[in-house]
N, C-alpha and C positions, 0 to 999 in steps of 0.2 A: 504493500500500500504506500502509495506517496506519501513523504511525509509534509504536514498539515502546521505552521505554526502560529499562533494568536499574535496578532502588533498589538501595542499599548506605544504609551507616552514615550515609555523609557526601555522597555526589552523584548524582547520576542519568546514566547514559551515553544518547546516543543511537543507537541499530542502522541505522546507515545500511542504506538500501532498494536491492537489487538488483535486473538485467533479469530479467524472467521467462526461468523455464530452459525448455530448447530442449522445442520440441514431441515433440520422438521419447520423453520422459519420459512422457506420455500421460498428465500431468495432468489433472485434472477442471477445467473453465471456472472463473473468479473464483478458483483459488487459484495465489500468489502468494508466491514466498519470496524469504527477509534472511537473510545472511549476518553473523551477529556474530563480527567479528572484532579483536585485540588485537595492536598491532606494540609489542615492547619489545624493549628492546637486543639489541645482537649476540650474548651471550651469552643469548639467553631463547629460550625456542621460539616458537610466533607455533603460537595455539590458534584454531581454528575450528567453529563448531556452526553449522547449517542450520536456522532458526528457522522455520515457517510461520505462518500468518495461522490464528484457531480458526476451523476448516470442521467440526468432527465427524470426522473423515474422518481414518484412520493417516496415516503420510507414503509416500513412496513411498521401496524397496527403493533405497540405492545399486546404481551402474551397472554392468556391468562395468570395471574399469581404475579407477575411483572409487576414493580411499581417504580414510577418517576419521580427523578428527585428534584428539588427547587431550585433553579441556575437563575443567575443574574439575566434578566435582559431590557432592551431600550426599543423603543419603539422608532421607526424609517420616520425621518420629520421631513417637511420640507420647509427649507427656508433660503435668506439670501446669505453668504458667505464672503468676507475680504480675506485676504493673506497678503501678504507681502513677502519676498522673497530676501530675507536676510545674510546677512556676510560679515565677519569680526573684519575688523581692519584697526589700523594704528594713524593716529597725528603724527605729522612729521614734515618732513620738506621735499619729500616725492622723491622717487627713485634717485641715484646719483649719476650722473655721467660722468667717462674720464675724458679730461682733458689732455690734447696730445700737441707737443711742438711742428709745427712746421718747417720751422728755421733750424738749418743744423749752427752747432757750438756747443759751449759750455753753460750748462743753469749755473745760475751767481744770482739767482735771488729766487723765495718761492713765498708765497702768504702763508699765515698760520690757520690753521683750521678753526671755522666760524664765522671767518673775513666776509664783511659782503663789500662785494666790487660791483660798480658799477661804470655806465659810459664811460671812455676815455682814459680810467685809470689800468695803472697797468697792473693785469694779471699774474705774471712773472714776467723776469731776466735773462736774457741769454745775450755770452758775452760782453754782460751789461748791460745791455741798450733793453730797454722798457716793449714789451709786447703788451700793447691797452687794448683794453675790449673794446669790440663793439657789437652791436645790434644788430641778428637779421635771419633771414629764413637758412641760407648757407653759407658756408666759408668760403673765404678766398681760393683762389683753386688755379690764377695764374698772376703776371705779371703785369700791372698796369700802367705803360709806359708810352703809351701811344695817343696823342691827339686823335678825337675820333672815334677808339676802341666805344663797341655797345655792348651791353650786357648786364643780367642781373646783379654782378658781381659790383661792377662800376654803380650802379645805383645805392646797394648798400654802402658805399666809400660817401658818396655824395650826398645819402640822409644821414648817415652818422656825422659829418662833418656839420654840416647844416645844424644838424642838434647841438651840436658843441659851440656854434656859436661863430664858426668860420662863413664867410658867404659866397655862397656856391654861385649865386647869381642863375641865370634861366639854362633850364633845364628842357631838351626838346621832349616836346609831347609824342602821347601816344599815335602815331599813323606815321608822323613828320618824317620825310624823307633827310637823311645827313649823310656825309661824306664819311664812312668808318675812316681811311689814311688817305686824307687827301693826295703827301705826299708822294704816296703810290700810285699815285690816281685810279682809286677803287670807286668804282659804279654806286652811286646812292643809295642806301638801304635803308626799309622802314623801320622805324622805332617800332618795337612791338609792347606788351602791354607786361610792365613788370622791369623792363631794359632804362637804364640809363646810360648817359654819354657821356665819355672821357671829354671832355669840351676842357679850353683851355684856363675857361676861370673855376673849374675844379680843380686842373693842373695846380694853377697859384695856392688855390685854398689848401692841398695837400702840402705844398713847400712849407706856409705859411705854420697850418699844423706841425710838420716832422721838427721845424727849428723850435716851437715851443715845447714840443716832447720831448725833446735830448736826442732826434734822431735825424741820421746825414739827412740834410737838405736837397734829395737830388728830383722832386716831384714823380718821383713813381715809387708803387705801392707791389712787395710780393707779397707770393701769398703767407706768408711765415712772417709779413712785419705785423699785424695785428690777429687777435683770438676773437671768433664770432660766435657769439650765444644765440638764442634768443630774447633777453632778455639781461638785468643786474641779476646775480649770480650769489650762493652762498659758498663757500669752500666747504666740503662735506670733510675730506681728507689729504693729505699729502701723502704724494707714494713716490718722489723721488727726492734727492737728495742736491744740494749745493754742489758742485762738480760732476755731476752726471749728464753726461750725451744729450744734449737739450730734446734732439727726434726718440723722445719716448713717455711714455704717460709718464704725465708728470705731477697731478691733481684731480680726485672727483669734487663734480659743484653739482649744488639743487638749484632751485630755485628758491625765491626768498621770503615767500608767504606758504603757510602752514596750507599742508593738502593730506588730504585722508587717503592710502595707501590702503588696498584691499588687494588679495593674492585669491582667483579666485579658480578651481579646476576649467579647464576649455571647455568642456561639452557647457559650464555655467556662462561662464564671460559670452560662448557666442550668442548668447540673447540680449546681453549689452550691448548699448548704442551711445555712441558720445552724445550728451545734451541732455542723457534720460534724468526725470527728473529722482530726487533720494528725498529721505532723512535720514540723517545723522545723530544716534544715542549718544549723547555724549556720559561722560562719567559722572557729571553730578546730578544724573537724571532727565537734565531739559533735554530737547530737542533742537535741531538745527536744519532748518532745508537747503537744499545745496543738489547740485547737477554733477553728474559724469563732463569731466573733461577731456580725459584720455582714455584710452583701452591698449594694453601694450601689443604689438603685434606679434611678440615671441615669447616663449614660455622662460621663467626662471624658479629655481629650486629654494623652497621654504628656508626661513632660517636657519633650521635645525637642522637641514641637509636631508630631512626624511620625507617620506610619500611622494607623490606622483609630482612632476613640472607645474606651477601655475601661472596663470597670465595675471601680471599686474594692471590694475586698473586707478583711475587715478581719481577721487572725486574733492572737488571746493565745495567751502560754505557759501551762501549768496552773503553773509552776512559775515566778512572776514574774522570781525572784534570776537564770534562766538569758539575760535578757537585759542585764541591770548593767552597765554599762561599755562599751553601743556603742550609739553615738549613731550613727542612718542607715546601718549597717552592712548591705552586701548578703548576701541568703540565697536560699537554696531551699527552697520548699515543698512535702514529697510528700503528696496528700490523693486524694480516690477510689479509693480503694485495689481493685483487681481481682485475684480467682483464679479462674482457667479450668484443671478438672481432666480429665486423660485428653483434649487435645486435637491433633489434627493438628500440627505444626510443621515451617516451613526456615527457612535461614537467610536474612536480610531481605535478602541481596544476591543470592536465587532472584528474587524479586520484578521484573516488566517492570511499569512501567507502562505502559498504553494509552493513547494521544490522544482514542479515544473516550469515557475513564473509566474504571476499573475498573484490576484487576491480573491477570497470568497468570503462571502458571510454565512451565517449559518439562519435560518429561520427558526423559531422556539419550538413551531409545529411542525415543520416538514424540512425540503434538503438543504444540501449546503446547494449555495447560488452563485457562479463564477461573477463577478463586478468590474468594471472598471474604474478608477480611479483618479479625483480630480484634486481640487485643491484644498490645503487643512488650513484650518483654523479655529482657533476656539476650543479643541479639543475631538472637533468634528473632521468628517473629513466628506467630502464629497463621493456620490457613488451612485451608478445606474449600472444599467443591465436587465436584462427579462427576468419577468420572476416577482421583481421588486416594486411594493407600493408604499402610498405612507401612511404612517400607522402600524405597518407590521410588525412584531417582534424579531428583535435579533439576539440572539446570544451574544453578550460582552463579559469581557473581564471590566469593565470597569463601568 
């Protein structure tokens, strides 16, 4: 006989399998019954119900001299049901990234962990000369030395500069036809939508920057004389040393407002959507609303190095001040939020689970009823299938 096990809150019991009952029952072939039974103290009664295997099929009539003994049961209600789909997560400053030199030399200077850098200041040393952040969707990635050059890359030189205070003066717009090297006398090409232009009063404005940074004055930018974030930055950790190979990580940085950090299994995170909306438990009981911002696209291994890979997910308070004062603090996060109105329900200690898969409940009067199974809450748990009406009794543990 399969074996049969009851869910509750907290454990699963197993229904140990008994002989098949005596032939003069005049059972039908292949069916098979379990007797779930419960011995507690001297003072408790000892409750028994006659569970069979799902044939279709009633049960058959107690025997003569047979008597039934009193089980717990709840009756099929129907009503409406919420749940939310919760997740532990921690306060903190969101995953770390490492940061890696571009410029070969020697590190001779590195931040202390906790530093927040922002615009223009410099991240670390190589050689001496100052690598200062700046702002933008990607790094530098070539050499910007040319009158003309277009490119995402040249636009972030020209809004970080322009922040800082240097002026960039006019910038061609999106369609505007420019000469990338006039020099070379290259064909006009359109500015496309994200591109800016090496034009020559950005030239100036970079001279103008390198001589107030400590750096040679020669108006072109590699890609190794500044470090691009997203954003001002926290120093999470240092992981290289004063005299070591500048082209090697050399620090992880967060970001510098407090984000909830949830680790959650794949088959879970794929029903996460960046924007979806959360609440946030926090530890001293309030609540906090706040959105998914990120969902990581690769898996990473738990703190403790055990169980399966999971994806980090990243969510903010709408209301930043609600995290203030707690550094890596554990929380809860309820998001997917479900309502299932006018549905079947028992209580989740009706619930056998199957070794085959699946869940049945048991009727007080007749068979076990295969169910399918929707959302809990409350101590309920959703459930239809044929068979099932409301009002009916169910056998529960609880």
């Amino acid at each position: 006989m399969p074996d049969v096990r009851r869910v509750n809150d907290e454990e699963t019991a197993v229904m140990p399998a008994v002989s098949d009952p005596p032939s003069g029952n005049h059972r039908p072939p292949g069916v098979r019954r379990g007797v779930l039974a419960a011995a507690v103290t001297a003072l408790a009664l000892v409750a028994a119900v006659g569970v069979y295997w799902l044939t279709g099929r009633p049960s058959a009539p107690v025997g003569p001299g047979e008597e039934t003994a009193a089980v717990a049961t709840q009756p099929i209600v129907r009503t409406d049901l919420s749940a939310r789909d919760q997740l532990p997560g921690a306060i903190g400053f969101g995953p770390p990234r490492t940061v890696k030199s571009a410029r070969e030399g020697t590190v001779t200077w590195l931040p202390a962990a906790g530093a927040r850098i922002e615009r223009g200041q410099q991240l670390f040393r190589v050689d001496d000369m100052p690598v200062p952040l700046f702002y933008g969707p990607l790094p530098l990635y070539r050499t910007l030395d040319t009158v003309g050059m277009i490119g995402r890359d040249v636009k972030i030189v020209a809004e970080n500069l322009n922040a800082l205070g240097y002026r960039v003066r006019h910038q061609p717009d999106t369609g505007e036809k420019v000469s990338p090297q006039p020099s070379a006398g290259g064909a006009p090409v359109k500015v496309r939508d994200g591109e800016g232009v090496y034009t020559a009063e950005l030239q100036k404005a970079v001279r103008l920057w390198q001589r107030a940074t400590g750096l040679p004055e020669t108006g072109t930018i590699a890609a190794g004389d500044v470090a691009v974030q997203g954003g001002a930055v926290r120093v999470d950790s240092v992981t290289a040393q004063t005299g070591d190979p500048a082209a090697s990580a050399l620090l992880t940085v967060t970001a510098t407002g407090k984000v909830i950090t949830l680790l959650a299994e794949p088959v879970r995170a794929s029903s996460i959507r960046r924007g979806d909306q959360v609440v946030v438990n926090l530890p001293d009981g309030t609540a906090a609303a706040g959105h998914v911002s990120a969902v990581g696209a690769g898996t990473t291994t738990p703190p403790d190095g055990a169980g399966e890979q999971k994806i980090a997910v990243t969510v903010v308070t709408k209301d930043p001040a609600a995290a203030d004062g707690l550094d890596r603090a554990d929380v809860t996060v309820d998001l997917n939020a479900q309502t299932r109105a006018g549905v079947l329900a028992v209580r989740v200690g009706a619930l056998l689970a199957l070794r085959e898969g699946g869940y049945a409940v048991q009727l007080a009067d007749g068979p076990l009823i295969a169910v399918q199974v929707g959302i809990f809450a409350g101590g309920l748990v959703e459930v239809s299938g044929d068979g099932l009406a409301e009002g009916a009794l169910v056998v529960t543990s609880s």
